[in-house]
Backbone as JSON Lines, residues from 0, in Angstrom:
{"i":0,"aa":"X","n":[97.5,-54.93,222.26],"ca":[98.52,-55.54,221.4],"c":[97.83,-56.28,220.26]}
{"i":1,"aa":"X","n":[98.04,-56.14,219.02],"ca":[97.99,-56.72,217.96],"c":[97.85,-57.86,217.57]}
{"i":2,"aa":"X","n":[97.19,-59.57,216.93],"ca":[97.83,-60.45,216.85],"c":[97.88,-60.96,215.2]}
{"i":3,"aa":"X","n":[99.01,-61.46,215.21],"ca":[99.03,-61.96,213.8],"c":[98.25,-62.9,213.33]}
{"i":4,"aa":"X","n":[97.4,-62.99,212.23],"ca":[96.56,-63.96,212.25],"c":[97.2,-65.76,211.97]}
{"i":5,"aa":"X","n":[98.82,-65.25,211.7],"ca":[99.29,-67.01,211.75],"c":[98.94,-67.04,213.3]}
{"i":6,"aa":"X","n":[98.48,-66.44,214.34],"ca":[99.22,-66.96,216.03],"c":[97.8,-66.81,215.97]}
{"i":7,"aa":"X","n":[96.54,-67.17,215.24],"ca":[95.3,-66.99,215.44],"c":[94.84,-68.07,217.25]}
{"i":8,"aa":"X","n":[95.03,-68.92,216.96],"ca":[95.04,-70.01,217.86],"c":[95.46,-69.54,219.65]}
{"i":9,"aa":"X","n":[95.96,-68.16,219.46],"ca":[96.69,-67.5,220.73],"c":[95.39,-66.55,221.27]}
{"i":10,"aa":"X","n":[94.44,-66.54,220.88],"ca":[93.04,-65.34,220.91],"c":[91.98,-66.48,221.11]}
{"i":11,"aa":"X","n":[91.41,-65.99,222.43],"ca":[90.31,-66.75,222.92],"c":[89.02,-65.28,223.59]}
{"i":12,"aa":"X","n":[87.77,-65.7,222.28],"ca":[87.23,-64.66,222.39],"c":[85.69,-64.88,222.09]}
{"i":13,"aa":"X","n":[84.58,-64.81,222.43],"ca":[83.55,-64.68,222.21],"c":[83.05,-64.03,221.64]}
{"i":14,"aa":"X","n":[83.23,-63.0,219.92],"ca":[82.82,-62.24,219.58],"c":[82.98,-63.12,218.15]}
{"i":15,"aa":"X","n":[81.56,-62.9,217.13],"ca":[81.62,-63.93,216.09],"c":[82.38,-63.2,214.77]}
{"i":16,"aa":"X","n":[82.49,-63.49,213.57],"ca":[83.12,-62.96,212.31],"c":[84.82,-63.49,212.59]}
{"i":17,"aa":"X","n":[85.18,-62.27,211.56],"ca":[86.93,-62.95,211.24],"c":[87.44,-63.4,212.63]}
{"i":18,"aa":"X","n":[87.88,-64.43,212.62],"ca":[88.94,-64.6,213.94],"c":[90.11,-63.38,214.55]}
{"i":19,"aa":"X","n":[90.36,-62.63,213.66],"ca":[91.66,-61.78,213.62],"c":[91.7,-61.34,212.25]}
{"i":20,"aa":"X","n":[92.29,-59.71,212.61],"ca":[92.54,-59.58,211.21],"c":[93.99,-58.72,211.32]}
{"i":21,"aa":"X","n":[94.27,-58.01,209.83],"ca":[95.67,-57.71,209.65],"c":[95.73,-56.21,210.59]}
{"i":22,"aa":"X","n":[96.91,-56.04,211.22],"ca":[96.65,-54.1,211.77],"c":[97.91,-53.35,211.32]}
{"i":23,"aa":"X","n":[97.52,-52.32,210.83],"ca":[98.96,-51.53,210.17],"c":[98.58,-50.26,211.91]}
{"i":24,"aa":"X","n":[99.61,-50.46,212.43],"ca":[99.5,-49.07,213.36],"c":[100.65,-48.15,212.7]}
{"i":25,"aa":"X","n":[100.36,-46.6,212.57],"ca":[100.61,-46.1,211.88],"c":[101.07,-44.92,213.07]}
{"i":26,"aa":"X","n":[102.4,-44.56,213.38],"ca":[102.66,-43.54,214.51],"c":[103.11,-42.0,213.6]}
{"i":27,"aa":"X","n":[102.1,-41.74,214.24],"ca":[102.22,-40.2,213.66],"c":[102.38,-38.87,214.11]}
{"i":28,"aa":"X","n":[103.01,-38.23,213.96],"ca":[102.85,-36.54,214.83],"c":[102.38,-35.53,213.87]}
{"i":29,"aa":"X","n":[101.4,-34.72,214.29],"ca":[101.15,-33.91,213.76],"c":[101.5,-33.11,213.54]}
{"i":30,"aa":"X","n":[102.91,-32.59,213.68],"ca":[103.68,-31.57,213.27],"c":[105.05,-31.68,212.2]}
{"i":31,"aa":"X","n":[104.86,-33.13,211.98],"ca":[105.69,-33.41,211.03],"c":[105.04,-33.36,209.7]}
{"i":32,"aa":"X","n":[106.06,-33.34,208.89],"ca":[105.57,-33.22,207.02],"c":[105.44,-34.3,206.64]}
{"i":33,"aa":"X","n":[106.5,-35.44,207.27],"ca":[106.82,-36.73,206.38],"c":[105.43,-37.55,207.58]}
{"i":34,"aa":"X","n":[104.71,-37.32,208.71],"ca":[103.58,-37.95,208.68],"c":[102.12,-37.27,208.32]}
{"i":35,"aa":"X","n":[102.49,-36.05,208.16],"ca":[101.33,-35.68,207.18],"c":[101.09,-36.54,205.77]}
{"i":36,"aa":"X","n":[102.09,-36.61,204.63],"ca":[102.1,-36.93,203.58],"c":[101.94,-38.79,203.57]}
{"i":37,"aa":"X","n":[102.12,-39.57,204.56],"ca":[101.55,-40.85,204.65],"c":[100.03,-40.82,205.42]}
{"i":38,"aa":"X","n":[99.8,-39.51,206.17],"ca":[98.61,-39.71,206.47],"c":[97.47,-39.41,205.47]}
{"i":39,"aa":"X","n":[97.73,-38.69,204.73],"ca":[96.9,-38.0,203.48],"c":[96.63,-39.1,202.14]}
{"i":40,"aa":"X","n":[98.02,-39.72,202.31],"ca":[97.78,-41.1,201.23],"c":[97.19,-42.14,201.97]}
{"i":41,"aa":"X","n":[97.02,-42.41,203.37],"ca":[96.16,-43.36,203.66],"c":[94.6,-43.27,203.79]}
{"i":42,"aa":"X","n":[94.75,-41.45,203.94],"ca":[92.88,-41.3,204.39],"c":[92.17,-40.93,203.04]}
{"i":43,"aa":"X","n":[92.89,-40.39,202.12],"ca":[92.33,-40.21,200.68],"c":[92.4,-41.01,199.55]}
{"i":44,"aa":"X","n":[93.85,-42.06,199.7],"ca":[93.45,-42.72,198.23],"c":[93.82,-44.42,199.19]}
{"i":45,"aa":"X","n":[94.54,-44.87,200.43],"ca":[94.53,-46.01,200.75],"c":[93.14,-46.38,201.73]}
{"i":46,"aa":"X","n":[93.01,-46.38,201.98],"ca":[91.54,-46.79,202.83],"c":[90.41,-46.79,201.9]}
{"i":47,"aa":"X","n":[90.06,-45.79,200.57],"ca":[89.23,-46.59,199.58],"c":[89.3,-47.74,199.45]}
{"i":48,"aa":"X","n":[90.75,-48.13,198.97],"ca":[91.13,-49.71,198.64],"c":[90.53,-50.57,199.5]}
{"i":49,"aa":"X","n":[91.22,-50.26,200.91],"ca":[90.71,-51.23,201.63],"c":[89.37,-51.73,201.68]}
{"i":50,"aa":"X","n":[88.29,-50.34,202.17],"ca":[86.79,-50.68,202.29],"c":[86.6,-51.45,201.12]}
{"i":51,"aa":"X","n":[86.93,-51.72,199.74],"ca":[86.72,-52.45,198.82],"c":[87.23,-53.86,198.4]}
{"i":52,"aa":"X","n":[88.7,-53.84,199.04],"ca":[89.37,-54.89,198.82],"c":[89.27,-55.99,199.77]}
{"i":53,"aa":"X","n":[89.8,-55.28,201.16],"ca":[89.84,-55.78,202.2],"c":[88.88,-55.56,203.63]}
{"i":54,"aa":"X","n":[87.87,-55.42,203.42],"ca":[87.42,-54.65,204.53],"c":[87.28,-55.68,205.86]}
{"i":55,"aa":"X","n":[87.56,-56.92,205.5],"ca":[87.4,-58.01,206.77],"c":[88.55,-58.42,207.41]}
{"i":56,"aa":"X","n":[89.33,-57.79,206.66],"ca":[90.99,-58.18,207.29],"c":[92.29,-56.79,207.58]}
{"i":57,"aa":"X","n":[91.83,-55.81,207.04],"ca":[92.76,-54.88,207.54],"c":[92.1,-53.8,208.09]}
{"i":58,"aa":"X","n":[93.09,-53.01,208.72],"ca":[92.6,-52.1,210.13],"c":[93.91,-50.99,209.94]}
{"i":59,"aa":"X","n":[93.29,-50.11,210.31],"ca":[94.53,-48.82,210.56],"c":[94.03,-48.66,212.28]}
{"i":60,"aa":"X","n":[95.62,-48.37,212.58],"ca":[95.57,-48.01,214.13],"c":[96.33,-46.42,213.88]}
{"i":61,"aa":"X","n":[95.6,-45.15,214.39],"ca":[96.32,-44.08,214.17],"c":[96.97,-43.75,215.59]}
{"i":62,"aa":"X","n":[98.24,-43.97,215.91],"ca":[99.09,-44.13,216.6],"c":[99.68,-42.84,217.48]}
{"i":63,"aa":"X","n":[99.19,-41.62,218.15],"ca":[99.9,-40.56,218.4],"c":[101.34,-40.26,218.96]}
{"i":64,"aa":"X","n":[102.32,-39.91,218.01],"ca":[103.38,-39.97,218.57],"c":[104.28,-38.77,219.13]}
{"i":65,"aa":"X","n":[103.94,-38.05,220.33],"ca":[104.77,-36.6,220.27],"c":[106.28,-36.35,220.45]}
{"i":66,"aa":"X","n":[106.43,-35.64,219.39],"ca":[108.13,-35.19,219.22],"c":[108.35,-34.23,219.92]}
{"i":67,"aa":"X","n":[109.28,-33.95,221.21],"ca":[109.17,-33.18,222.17],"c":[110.01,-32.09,221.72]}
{"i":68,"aa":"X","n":[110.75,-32.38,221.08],"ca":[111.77,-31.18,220.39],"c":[110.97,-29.87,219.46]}
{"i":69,"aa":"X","n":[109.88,-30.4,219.09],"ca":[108.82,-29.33,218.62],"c":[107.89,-29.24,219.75]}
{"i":70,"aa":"X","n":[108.21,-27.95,220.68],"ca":[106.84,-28.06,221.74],"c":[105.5,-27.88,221.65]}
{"i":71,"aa":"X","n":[105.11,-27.25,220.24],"ca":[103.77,-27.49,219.94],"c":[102.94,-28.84,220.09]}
{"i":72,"aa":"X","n":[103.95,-30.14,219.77],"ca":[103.69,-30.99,219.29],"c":[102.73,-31.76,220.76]}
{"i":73,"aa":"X","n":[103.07,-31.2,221.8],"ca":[101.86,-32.08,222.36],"c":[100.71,-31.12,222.14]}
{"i":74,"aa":"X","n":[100.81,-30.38,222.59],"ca":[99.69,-29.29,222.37],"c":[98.53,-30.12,221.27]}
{"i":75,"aa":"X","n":[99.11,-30.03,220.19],"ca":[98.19,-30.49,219.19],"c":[97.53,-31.76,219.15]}
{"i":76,"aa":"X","n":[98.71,-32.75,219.82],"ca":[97.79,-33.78,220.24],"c":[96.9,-34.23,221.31]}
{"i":77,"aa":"X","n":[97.4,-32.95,222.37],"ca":[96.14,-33.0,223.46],"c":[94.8,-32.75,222.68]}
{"i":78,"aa":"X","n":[95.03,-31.69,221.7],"ca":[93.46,-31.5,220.9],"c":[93.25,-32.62,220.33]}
{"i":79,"aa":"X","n":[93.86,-33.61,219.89],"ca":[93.7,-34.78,219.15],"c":[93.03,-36.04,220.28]}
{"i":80,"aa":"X","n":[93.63,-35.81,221.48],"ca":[92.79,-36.42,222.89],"c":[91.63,-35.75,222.87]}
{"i":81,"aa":"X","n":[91.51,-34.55,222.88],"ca":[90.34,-34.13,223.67],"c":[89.0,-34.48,221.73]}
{"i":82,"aa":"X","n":[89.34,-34.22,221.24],"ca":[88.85,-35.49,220.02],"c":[88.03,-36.55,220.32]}
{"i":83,"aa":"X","n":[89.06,-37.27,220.72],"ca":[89.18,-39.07,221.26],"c":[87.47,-38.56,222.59]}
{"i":84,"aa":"X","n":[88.24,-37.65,222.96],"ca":[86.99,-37.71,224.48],"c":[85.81,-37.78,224.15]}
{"i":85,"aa":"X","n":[85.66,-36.18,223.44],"ca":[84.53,-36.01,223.2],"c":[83.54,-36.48,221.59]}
{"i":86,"aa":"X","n":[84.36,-36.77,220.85],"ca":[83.53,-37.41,219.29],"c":[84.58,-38.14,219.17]}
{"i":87,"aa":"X","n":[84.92,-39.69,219.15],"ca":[85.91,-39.82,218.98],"c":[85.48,-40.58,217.17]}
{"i":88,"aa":"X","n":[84.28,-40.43,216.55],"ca":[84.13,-40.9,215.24],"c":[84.62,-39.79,214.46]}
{"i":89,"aa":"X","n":[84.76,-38.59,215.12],"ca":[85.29,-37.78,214.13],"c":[87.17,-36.91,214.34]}
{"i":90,"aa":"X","n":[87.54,-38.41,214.73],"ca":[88.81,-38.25,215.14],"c":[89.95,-38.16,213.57]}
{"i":91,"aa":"X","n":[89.3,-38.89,212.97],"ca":[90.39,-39.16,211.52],"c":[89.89,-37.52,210.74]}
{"i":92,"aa":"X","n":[88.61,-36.68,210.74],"ca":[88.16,-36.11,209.74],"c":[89.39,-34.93,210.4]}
{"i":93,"aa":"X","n":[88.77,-34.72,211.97],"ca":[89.55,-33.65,212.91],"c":[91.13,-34.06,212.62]}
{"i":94,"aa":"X","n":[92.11,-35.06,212.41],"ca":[93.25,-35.29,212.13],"c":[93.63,-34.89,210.69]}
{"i":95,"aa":"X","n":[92.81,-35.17,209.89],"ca":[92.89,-34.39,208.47],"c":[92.84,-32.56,208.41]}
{"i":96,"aa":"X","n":[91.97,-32.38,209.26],"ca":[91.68,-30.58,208.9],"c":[93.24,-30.07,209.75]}
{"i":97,"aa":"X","n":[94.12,-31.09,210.8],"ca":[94.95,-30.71,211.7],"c":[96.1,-30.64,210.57]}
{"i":98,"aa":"X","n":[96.15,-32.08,210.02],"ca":[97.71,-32.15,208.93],"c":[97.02,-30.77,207.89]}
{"i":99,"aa":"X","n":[95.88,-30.8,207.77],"ca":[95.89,-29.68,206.43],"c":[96.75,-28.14,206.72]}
{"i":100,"aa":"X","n":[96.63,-28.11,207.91],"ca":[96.76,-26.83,208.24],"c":[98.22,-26.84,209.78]}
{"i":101,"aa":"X","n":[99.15,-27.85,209.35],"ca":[99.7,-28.05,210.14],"c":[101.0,-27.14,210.66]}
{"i":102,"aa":"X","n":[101.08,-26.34,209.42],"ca":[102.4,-25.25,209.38],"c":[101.61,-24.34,210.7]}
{"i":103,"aa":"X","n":[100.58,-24.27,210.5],"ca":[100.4,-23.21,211.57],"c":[100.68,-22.82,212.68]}
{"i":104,"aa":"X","n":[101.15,-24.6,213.18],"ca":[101.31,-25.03,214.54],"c":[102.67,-25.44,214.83]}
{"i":105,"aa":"X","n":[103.73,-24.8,213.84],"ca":[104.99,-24.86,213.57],"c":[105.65,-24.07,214.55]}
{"i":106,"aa":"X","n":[107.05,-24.21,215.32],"ca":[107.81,-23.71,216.16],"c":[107.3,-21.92,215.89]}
{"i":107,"aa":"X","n":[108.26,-21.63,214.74],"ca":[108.06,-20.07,214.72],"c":[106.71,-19.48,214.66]}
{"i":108,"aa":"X","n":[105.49,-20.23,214.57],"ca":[103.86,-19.81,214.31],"c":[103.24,-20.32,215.73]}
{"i":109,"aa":"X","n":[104.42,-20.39,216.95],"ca":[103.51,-20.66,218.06],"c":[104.81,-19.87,218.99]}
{"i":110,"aa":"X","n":[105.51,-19.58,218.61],"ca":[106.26,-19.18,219.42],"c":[105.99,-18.12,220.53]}
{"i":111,"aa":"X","n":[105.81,-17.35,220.33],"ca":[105.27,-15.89,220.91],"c":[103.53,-15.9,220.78]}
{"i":112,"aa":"X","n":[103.3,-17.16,221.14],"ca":[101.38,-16.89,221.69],"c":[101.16,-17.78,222.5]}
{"i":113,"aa":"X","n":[100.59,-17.43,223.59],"ca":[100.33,-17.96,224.96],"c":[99.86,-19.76,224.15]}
{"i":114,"aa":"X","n":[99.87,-20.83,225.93],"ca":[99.57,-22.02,225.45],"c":[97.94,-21.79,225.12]}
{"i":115,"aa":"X","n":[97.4,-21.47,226.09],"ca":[95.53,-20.84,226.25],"c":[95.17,-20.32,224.62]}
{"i":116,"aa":"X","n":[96.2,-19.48,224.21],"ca":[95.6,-19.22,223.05],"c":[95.77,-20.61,221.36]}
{"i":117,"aa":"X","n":[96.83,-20.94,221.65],"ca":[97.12,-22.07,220.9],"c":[95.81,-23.23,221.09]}
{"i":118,"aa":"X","n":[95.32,-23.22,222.09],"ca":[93.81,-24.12,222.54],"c":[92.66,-23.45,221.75]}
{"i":119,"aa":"X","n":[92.88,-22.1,221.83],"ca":[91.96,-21.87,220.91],"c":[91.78,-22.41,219.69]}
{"i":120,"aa":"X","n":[92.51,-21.96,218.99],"ca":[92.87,-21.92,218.01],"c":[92.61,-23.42,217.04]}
{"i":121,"aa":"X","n":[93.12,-24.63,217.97],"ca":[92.97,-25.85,217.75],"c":[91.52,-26.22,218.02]}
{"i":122,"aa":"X","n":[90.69,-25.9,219.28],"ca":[89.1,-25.61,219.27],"c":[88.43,-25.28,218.31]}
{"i":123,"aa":"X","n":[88.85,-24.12,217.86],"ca":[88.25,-23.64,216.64],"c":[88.33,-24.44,215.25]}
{"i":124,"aa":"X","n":[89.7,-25.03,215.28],"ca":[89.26,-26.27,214.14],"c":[89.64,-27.25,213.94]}
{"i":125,"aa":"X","n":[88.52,-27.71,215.2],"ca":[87.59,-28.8,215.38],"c":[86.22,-28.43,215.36]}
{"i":126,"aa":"X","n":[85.84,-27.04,215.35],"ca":[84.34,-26.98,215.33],"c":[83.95,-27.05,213.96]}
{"i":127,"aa":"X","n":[85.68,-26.57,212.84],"ca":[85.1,-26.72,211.66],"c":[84.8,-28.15,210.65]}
{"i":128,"aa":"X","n":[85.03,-29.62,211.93],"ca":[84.92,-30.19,211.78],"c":[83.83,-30.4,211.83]}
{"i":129,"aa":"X","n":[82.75,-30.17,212.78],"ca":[81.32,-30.37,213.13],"c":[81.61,-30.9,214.72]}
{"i":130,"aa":"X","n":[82.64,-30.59,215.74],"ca":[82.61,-30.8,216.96],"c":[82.94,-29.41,217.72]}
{"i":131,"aa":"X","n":[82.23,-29.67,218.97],"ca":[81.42,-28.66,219.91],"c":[83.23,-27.95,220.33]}
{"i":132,"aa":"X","n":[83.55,-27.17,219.7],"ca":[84.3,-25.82,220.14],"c":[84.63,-25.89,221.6]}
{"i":133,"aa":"X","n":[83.65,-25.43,222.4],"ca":[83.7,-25.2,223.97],"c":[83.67,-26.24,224.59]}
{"i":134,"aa":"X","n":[83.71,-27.01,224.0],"ca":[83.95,-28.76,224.6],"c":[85.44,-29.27,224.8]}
{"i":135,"aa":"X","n":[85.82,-28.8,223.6],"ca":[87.18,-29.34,223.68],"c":[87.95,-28.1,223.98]}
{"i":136,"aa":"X","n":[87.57,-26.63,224.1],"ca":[88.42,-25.95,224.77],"c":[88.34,-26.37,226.65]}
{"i":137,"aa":"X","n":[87.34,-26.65,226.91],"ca":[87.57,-26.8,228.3],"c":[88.22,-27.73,228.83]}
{"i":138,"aa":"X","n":[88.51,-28.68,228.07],"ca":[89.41,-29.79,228.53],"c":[90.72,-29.72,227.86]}
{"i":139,"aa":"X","n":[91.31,-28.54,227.39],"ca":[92.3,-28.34,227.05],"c":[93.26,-27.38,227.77]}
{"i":140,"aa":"X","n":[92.12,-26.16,228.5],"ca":[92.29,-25.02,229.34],"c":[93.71,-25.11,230.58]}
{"i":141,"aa":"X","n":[94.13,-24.3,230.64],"ca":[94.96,-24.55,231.48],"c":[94.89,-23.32,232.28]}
{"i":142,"aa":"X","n":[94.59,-23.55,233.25],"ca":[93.81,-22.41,234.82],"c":[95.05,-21.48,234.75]}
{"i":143,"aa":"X","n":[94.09,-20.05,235.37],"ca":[95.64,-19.04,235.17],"c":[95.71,-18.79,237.08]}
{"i":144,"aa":"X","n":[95.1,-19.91,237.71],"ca":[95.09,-19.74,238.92],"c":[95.33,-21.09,239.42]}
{"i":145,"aa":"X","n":[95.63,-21.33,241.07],"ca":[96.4,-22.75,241.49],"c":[94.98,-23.14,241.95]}
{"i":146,"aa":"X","n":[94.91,-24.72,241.8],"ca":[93.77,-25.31,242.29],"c":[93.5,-25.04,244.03]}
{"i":147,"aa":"X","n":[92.35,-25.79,243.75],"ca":[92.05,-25.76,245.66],"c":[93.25,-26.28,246.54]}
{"i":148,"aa":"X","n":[93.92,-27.04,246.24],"ca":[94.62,-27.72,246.91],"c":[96.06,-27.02,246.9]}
{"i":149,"aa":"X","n":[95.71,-25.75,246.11],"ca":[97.14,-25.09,245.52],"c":[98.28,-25.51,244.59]}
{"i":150,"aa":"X","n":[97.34,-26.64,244.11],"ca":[98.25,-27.2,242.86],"c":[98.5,-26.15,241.86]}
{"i":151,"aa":"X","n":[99.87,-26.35,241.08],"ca":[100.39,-25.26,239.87],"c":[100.75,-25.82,238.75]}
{"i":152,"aa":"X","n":[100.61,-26.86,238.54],"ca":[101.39,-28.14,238.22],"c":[100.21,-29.4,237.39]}
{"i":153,"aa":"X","n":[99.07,-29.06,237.95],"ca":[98.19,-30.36,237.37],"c":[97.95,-30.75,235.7]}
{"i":154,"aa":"X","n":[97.8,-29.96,234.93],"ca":[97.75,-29.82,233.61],"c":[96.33,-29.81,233.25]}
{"i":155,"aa":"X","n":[95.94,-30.27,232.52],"ca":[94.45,-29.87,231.78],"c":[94.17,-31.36,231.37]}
{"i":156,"aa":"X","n":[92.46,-30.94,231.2],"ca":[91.5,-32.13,231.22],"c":[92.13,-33.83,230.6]}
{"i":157,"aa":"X","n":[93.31,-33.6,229.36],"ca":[93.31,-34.84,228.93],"c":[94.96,-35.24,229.26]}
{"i":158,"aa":"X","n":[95.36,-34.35,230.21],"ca":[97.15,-35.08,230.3],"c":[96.59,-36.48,231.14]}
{"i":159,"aa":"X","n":[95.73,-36.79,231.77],"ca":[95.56,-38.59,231.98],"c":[95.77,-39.2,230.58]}
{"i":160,"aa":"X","n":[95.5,-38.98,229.53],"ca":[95.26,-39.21,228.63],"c":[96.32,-39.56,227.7]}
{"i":161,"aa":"X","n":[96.95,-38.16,227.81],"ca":[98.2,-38.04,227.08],"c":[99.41,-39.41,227.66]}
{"i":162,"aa":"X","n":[99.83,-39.2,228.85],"ca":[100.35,-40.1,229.27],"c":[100.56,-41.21,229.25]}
{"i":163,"aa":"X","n":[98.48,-42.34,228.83],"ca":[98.71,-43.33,228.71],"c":[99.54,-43.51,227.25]}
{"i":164,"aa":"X","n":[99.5,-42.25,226.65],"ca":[99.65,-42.87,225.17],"c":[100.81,-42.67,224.83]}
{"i":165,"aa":"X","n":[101.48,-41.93,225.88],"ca":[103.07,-41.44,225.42],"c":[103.68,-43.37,226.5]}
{"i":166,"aa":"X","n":[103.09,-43.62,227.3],"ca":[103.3,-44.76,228.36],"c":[103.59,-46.16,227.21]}
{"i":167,"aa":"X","n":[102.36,-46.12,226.36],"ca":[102.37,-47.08,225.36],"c":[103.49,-47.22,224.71]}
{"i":168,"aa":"X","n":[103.21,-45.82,224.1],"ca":[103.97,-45.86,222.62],"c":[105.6,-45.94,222.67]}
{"i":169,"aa":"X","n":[105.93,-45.47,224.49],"ca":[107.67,-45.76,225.02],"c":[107.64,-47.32,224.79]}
{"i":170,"aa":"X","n":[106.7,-48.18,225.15],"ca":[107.24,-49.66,224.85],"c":[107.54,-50.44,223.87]}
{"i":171,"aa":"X","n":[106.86,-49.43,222.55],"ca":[107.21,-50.22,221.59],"c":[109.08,-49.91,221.22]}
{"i":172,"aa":"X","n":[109.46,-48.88,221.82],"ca":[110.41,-47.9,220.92],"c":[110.58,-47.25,220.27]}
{"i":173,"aa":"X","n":[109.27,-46.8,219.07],"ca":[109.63,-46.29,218.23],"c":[110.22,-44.68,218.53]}
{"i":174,"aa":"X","n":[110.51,-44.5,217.42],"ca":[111.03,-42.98,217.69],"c":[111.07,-42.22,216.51]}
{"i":175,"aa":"X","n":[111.25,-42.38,215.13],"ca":[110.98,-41.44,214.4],"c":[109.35,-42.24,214.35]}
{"i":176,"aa":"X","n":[108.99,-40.14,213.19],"ca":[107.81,-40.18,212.36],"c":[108.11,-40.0,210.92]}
{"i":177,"aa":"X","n":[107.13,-40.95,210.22],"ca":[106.2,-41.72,210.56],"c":[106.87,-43.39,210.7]}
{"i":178,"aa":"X","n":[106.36,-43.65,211.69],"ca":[106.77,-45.48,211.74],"c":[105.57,-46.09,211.11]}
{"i":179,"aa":"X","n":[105.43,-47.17,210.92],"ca":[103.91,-48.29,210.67],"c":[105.0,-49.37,210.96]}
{"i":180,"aa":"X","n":[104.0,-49.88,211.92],"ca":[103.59,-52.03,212.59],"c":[102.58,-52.57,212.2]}
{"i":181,"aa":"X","n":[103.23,-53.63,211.37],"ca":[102.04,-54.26,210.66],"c":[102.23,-55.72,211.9]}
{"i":182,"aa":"X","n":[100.82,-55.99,211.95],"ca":[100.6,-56.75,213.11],"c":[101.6,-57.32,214.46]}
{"i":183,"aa":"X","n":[101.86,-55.12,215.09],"ca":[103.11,-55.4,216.08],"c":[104.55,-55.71,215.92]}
{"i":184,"aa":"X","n":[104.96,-55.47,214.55],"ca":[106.29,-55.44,214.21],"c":[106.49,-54.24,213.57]}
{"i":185,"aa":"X","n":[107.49,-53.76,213.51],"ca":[108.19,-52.22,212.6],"c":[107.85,-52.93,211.24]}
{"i":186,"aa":"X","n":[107.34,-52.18,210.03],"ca":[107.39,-52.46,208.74],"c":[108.38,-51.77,208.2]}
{"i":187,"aa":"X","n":[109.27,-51.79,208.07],"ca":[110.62,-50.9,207.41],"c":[110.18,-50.52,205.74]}
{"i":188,"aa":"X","n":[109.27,-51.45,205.4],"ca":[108.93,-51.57,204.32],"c":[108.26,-50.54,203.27]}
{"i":189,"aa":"X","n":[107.33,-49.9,204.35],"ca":[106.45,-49.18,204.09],"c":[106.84,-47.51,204.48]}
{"i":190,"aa":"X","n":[106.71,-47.09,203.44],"ca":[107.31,-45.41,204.01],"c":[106.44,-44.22,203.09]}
{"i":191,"aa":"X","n":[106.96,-42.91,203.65],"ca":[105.66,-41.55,203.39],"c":[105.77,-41.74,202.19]}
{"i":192,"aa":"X","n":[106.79,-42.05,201.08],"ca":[106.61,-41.66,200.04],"c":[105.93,-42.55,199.03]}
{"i":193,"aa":"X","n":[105.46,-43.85,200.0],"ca":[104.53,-44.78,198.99],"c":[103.0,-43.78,198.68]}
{"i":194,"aa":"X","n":[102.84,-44.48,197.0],"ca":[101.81,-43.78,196.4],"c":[100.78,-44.86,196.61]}
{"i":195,"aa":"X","n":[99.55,-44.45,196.22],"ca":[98.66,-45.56,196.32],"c":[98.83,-47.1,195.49]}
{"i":196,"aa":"X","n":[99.72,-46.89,194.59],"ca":[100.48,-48.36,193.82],"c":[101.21,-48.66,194.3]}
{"i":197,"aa":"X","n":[101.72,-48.27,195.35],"ca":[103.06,-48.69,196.09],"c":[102.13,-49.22,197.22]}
{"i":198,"aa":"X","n":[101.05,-48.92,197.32],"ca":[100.29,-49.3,198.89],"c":[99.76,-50.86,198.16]}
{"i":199,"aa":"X","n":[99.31,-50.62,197.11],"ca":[98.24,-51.87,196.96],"c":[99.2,-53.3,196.37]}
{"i":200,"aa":"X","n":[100.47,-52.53,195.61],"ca":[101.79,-53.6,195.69],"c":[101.77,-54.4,197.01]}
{"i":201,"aa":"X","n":[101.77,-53.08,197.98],"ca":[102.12,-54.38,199.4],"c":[101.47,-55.04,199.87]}
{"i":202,"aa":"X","n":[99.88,-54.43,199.66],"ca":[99.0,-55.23,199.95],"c":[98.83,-57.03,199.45]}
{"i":203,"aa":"X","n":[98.99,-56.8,198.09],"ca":[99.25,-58.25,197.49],"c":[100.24,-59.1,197.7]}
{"i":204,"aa":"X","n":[101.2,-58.09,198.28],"ca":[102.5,-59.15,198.53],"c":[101.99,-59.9,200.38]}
{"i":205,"aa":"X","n":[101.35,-59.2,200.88],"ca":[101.52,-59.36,202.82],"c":[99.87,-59.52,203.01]}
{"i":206,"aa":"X","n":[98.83,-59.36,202.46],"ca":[97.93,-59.66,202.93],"c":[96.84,-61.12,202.17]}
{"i":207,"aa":"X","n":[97.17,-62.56,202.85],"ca":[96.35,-63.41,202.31],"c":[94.77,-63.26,202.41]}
C-alpha cells in the first residue's frame, strides 16, 4: 500500500533518502487500446519528465489488470508474470513490444489457436526483447497430460502469481482500463487521452 507523503509520520523505516515519495499506480490490460495509449505516453514522453524533474519523488506502479471478457487477456499477462519471474528489469521494455503489437492478441486473432500456441507466440516476443524464449515458455506451458497426482486442473508455472495480483487488485475495486491512484486513491483526473502537457500540467498542480 502506498503512503501519502502528508501521512509521512505513519512510515517507520530504516532505509535513508526521501522519507516517502509520490506513486501514480497505473492499472492496465494489455488488450485494451485506451491502456495502451496512456501506457505509450507514460513510457515515451512522461517518465523523461520525471527522471529530470522529479526523480526523488515520483514512482509509476504498473498495475496488471485482467479483463475477463477478452480471454486472451490473461494469457498475455501470465507472459507479463512470467516477465516479472524471470527478468523482471525488463518488464516495462517486454510491456511496450506487448502494447505495440497488441491487436494480435485480440479475440478474433486468438480465437481458433490453441492456448500452447498463443505461449508461443508471446515467448517469442519476449526474446525480441533480449529475454530467454524457453524460459518463459516453460512457465507458461500448459501439460497436454494430468500430473502425477492426476491433476487436470493445476495451470502453469505463474497462476500462483496471477492470483496474487488479480487478489490485490479485487481490493482496490477498480474495474475499468485504464485507472491511475495517485498515492492509493482513484485519480479521476488523469486519463488516456492526456498528452505530455496535460501530464506535466498535473504534475505542477499535485506534486510539491
Amino acid at each position: 500500500m502506498t503512503l501519502n507523503p502528508r501521512f509521512a509520520g505513519q512510515k517507520l523505516a530504516a532505509a535513508s533518502g526521501p522519507e516517502t515519495i509520490h506513486t501514480l499506480e497505473l492499472f492496465l490490460d494489455y488488450v485494451c487500446p485506451f491502456s495502451k495509449k496512456l501506457f505509450n505516453t507514460v513510457y515515451n514522453d512522461v517518465f523523461p519528465v520525471v527522471k529530470s524533474k522529479y526523480p526523488n519523488t515520483v514512482q509509476f506502479i504498473f498495475r496488471q489488470q485482467i479483463q475477463p471478457w477478452h480471454p486472451s487477456s490473461t494469457l498475455v499477462h501470465e507472459a507479463g508474470a512470467a516477465v516479472l519471474k524471470t527478468c523482471p528489469d525488463k518488464f516495462w521494455d517486454f510491456s511496450k513490444a506487448l502494447f505495440d503489437k497488441q491487436d494480435a492478441y485480440f479475440d478474433v486473432n486468438v480465437v481458433h489457436e490453441p492456448r500452447n500456441k498463443t505461449y508461443e507466440r508471446l515467448a517469442k516476443l519476449a526474446a525480441e526483447v533480449g529475454i530467454d524464449e524457453k524460459k518463459i515458455y516453460s512457465l507458461l506451458e500448459i501439460p497436454h497430460k494430468p500430473g502425477k497426482d492426476g491433476a487436470l486442473n493445476s495451470g502453469n508455472a505463474v497462476t500462483d502469481d496471477i492470483k496474487l495480483m488479480v487478489k490485490a487488485n479485487r481490493l482496490t475495486g477498480v474495474h475499468v482500463t485504464p485507472t491511475v491512484l495517485f498515492n492509493g486513491v482513484v485519480e479521476n483526473g488523469i486519463s488516456s487521452s492526456f498528452s505530455q502537457a496535460d501530464w506535466e500540467s498535473w504534475f505542477e498542480k499535485n506534486i510539491s
